[in-house]
Structure formats: structure tokens, C-alpha cells
LUMVO-63509 format. One record per atom (N, C-alpha, C): atom name; x, y, z; residue number from 1. Coordinates in steps of 0.02 Angstrom, whole numbers, plus 50000, padded with zeros to 5 digits. Layout:
<atoms>
(atom CA,(X,Y,Z),NUM)
...
</atoms>
This chain:
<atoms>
(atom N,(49821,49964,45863),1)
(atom CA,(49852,49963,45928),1)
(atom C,(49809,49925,45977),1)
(atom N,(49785,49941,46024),2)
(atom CA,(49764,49912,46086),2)
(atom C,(49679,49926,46055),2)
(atom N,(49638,49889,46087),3)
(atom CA,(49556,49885,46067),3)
(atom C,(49535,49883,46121),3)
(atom N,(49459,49905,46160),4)
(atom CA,(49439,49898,46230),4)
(atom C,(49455,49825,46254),4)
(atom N,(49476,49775,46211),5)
(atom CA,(49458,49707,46251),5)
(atom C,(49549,49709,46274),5)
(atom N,(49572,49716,46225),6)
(atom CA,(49639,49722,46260),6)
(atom C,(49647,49744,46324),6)
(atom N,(49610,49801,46338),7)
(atom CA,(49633,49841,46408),7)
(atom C,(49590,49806,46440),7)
(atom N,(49550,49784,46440),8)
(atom CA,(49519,49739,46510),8)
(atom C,(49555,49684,46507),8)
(atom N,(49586,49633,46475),9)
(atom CA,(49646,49587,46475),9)
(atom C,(49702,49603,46513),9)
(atom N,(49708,49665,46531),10)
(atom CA,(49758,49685,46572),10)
(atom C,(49741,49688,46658),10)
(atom N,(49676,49684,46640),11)
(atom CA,(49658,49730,46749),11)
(atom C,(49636,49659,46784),11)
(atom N,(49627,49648,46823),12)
(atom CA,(49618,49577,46866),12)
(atom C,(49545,49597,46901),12)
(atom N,(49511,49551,46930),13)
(atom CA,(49466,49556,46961),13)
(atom C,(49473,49540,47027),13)
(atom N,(49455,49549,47094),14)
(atom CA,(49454,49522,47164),14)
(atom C,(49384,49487,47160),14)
(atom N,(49374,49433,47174),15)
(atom CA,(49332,49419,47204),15)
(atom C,(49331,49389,47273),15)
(atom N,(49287,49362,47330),16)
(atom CA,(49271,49348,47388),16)
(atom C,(49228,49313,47413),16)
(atom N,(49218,49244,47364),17)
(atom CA,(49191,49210,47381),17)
(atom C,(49166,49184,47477),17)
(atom N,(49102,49176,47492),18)
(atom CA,(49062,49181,47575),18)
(atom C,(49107,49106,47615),18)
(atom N,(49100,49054,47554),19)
(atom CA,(49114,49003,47544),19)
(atom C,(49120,48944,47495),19)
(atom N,(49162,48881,47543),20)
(atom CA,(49190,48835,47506),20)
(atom C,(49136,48847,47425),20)
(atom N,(49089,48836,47446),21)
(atom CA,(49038,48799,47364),21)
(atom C,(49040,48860,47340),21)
(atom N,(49019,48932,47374),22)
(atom CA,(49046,48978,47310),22)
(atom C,(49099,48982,47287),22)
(atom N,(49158,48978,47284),23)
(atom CA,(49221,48957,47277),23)
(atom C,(49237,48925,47230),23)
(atom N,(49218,48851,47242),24)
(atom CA,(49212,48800,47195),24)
(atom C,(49183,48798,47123),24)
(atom N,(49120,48843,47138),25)
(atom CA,(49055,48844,47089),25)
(atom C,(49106,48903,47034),25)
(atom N,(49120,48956,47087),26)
(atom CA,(49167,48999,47036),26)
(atom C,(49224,48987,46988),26)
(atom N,(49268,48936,47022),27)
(atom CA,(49318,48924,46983),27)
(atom C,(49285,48864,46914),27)
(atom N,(49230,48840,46937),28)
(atom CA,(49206,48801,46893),28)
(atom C,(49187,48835,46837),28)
(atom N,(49151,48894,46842),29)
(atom CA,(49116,48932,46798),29)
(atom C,(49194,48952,46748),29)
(atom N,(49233,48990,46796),30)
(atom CA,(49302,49028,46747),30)
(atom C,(49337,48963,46717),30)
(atom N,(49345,48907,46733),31)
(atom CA,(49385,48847,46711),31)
(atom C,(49324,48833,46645),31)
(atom N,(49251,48847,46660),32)
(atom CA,(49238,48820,46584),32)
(atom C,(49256,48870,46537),32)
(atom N,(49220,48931,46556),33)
(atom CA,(49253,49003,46497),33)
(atom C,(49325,49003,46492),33)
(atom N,(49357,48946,46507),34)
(atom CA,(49421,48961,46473),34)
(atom C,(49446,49032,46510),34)
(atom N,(49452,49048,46596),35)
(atom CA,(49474,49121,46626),35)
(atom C,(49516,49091,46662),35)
(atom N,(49595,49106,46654),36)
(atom CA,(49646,49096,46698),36)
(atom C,(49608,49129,46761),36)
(atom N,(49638,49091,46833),37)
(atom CA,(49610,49123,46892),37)
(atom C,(49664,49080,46933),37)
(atom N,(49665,49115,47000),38)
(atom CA,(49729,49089,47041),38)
(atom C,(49688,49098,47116),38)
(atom N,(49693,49062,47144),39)
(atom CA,(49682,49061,47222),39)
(atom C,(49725,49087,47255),39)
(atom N,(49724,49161,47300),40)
(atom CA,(49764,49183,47348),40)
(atom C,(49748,49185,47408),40)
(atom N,(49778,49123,47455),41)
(atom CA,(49768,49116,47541),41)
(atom C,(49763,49167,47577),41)
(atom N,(49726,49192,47596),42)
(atom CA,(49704,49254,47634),42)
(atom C,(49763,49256,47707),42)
(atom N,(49793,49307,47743),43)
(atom CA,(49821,49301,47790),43)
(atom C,(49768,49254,47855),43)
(atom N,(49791,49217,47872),44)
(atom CA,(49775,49162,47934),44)
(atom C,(49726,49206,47994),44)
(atom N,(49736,49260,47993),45)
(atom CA,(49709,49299,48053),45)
(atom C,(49648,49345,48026),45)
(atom N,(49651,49363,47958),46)
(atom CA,(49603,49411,47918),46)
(atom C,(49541,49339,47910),46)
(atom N,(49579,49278,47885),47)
(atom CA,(49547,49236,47858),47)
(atom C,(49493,49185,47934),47)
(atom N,(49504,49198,47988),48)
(atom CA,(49476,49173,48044),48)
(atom C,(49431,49197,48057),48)
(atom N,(49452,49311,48046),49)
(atom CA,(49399,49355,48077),49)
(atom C,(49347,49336,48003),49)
(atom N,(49351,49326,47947),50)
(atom CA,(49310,49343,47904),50)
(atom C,(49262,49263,47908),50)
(atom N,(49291,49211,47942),51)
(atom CA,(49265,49137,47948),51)
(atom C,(49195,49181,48020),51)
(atom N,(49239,49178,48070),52)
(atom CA,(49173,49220,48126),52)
(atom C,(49129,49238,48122),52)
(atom N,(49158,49318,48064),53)
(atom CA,(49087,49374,48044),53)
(atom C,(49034,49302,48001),53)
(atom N,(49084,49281,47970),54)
(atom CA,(49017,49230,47921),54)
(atom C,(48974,49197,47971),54)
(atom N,(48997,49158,48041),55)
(atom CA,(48963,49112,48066),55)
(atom C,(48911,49154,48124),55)
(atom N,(48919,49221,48118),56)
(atom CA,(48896,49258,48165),56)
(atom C,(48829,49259,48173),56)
(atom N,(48795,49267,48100),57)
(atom CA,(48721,49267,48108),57)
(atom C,(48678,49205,48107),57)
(atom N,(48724,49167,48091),58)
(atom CA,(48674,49090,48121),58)
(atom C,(48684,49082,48189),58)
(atom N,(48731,49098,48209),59)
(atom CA,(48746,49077,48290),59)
(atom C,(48707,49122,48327),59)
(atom N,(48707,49172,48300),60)
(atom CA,(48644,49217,48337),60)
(atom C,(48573,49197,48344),60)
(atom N,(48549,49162,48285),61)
(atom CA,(48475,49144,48250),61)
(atom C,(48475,49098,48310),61)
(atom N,(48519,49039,48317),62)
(atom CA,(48517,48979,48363),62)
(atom C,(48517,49032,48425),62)
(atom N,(48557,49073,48450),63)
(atom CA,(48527,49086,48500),63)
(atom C,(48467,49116,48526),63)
(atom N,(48456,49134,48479),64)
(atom CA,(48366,49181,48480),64)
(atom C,(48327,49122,48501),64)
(atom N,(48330,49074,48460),65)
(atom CA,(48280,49010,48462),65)
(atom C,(48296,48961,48527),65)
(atom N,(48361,48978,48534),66)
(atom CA,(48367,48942,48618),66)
(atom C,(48324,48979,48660),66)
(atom N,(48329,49046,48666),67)
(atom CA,(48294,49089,48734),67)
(atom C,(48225,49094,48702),67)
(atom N,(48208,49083,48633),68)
(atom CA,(48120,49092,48646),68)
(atom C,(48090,48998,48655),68)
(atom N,(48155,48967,48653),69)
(atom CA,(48151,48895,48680),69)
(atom C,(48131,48901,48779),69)
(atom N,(48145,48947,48785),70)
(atom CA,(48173,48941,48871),70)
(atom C,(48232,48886,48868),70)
(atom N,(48270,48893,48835),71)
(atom CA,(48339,48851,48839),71)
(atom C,(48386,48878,48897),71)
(atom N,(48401,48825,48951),72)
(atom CA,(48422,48865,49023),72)
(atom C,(48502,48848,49013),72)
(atom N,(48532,48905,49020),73)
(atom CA,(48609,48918,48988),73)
(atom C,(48635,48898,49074),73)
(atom N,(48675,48865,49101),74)
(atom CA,(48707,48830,49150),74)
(atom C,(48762,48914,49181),74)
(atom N,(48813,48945,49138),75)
(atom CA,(48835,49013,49148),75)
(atom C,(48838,49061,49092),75)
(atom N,(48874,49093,49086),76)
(atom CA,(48883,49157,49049),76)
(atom C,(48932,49121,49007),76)
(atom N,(48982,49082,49023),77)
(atom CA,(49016,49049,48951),77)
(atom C,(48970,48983,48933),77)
(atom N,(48925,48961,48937),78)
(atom CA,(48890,48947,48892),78)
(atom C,(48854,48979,48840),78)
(atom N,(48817,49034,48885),79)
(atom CA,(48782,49081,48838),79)
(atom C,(48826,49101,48784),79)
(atom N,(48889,49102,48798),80)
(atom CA,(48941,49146,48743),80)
(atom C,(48969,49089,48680),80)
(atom N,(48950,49046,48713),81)
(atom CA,(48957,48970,48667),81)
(atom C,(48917,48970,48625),81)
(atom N,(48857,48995,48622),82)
(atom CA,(48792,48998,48594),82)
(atom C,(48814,49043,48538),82)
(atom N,(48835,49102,48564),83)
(atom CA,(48845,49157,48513),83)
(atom C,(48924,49133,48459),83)
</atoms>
């Protein structure tokens, strides 16, 4: 009847690639092992907030290094430009 490999043939995996090159690098890896895999477009609004959270901690780093720059921010939407 059915053997353990069978039943894992059945269940799918999620993955969540950070980005493009992990992404790429991934489907590269499953396209050589011979692993069907399908790209599913994330909703437009999940997929913006999850683009943000990613760009969040470099934009922070740059701003750390602006103010131990004495980098003089012109108003408060600059500063927020920063972030």
C-alpha cells in the first residue's frame, strides 16, 4: 500500500523566501532535484507590508549612522524619509 515516501508526496511545503535571489536560488535548487514547485503572488497589500518589515532594519542602520553623522534632517518628514 502506501510507504512513508508516499505520504510525504502528498503534503506541500510553504516556503518564504526574504528575497528576489533567495527565490531564485530556491527554485534553482528544486528545478535541479527534479521538485515540482509553483510560485504563489502573495496578496498586493500583505506583499508591501512584508517588502517594509524587510527594508526596516537597514533604513534604521542608515539612520543611526546619519545622527551619529550629525546629519541635520531639514523637518520631521525628512527624518521619517530616513526611516
Amino acid at each position: 500500500m502506501f510507504n512513508n515516501l508516499d505520504l510525504y508526496c502528498m503534503e506541500s511545503l510553504l516556503i518564504r523566501p526574504k528575497s528576489k535571489d533567495e527565490m531564485e536560488l530556491l527554485r534553482e535548487v528544486l528545478k535541479k532535484m527534479k521538485i515540482k514547485s509553483e510560485v504563489i503572488e502573495l496578496d498586493s497589500k500583505i506583499r508591501k507590508k512584508n517588502e517594509f518589515l524587510t527594508s526596516l532594519e537597514s533604513r534604521i542602520l542608515d539612520l543611526e549612522k546619519g545622527i551619529k553623522e550629525k546629519k541635520v534632517f531639514k523637518n520631521a518628514f525628512d527624518l521619517l524619509n530616513e526611516v
